[in-house]
C-alpha positions in Angstrom: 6.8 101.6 130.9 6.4 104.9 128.9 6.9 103.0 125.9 4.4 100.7 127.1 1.5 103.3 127.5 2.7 104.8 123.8 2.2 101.4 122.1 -1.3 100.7 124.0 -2.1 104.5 123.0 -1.1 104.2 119.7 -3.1 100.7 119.1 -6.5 101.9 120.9 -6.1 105.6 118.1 -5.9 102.8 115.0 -8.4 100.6 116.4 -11.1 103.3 117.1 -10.2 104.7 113.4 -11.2 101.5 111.9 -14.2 101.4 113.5 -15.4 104.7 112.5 -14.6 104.2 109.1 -17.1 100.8 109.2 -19.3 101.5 105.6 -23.2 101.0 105.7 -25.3 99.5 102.4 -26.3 103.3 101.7 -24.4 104.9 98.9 -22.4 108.6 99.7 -23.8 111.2 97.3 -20.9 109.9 95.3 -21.8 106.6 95.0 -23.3 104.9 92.0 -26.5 103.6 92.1 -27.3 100.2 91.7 -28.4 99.2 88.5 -31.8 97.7 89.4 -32.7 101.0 91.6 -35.0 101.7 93.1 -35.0 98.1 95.0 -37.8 97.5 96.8 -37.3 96.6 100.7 -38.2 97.2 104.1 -37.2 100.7 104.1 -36.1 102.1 107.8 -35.4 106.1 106.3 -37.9 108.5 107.5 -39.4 110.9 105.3 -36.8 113.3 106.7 -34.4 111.3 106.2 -35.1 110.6 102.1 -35.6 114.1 102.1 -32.4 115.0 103.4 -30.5 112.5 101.2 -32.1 114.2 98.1 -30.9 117.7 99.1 -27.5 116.2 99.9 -27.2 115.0 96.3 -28.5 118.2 94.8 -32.5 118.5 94.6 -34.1 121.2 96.0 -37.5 121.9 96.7 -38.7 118.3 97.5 -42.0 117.7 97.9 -44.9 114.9 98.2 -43.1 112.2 99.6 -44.8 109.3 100.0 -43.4 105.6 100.8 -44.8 103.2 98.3 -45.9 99.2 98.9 -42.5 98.1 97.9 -40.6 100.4 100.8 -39.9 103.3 98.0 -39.6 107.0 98.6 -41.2 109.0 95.5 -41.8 112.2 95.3 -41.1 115.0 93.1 -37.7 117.8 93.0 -36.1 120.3 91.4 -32.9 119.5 89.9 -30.7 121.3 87.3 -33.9 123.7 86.8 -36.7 120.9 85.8 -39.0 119.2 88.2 -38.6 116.1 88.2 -39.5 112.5 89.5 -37.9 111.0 92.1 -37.0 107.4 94.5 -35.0 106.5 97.5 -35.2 102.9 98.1 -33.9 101.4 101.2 -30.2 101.5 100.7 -30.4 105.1 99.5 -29.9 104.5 95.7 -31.4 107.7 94.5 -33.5 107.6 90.9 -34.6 110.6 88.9 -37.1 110.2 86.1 
């Protein structure tokens, strides 16, 4: 019976690990971006959100976000001590111009 429990413990820990490691479309800050980035789409990220992703990946000081007709972030950052142009599309692929 012990052994039982074990084995029904043990299955229910690797099953709930496999579903916390399920992956979403958005890139980690890690990630590469896709090649056509920014893609337009219906983009669900808040402003607070695309903000937040920028910091993540290293901008600070963003300002003037705005979401564009095609579902694109842009706004401006710091990054590597220039200001520059920036994009979060809707699965988070970050571009700097």
């Amino acid at each position: 019976m012990i052994k039982m429990i074990i084995a029904c413990l043990i299955a229910t820990a690797t099953s709930i690990g496999a579903m916390a490691q399920t992956s979403t479309t958005a890139p980690t800050p890690t990630s590469p971006v896709d090649a056509n980035a920014p893609l337009p789409g219906a983009n669900s990220f808040t402003e607070g959100q695309a903000k937040s992703r920028l910091e993540a990946n290293g901008y600070t000081a963003v300002t003037d976000l705005k979401k564009d007709d095609n579902g694109v972030w842009k706004g401006s950052a710091m990054n590597s001590g220039a200001k520059v142009a920036v994009s979060v599309d809707y699965r988070g692929n970050i571009v700097r111009k």
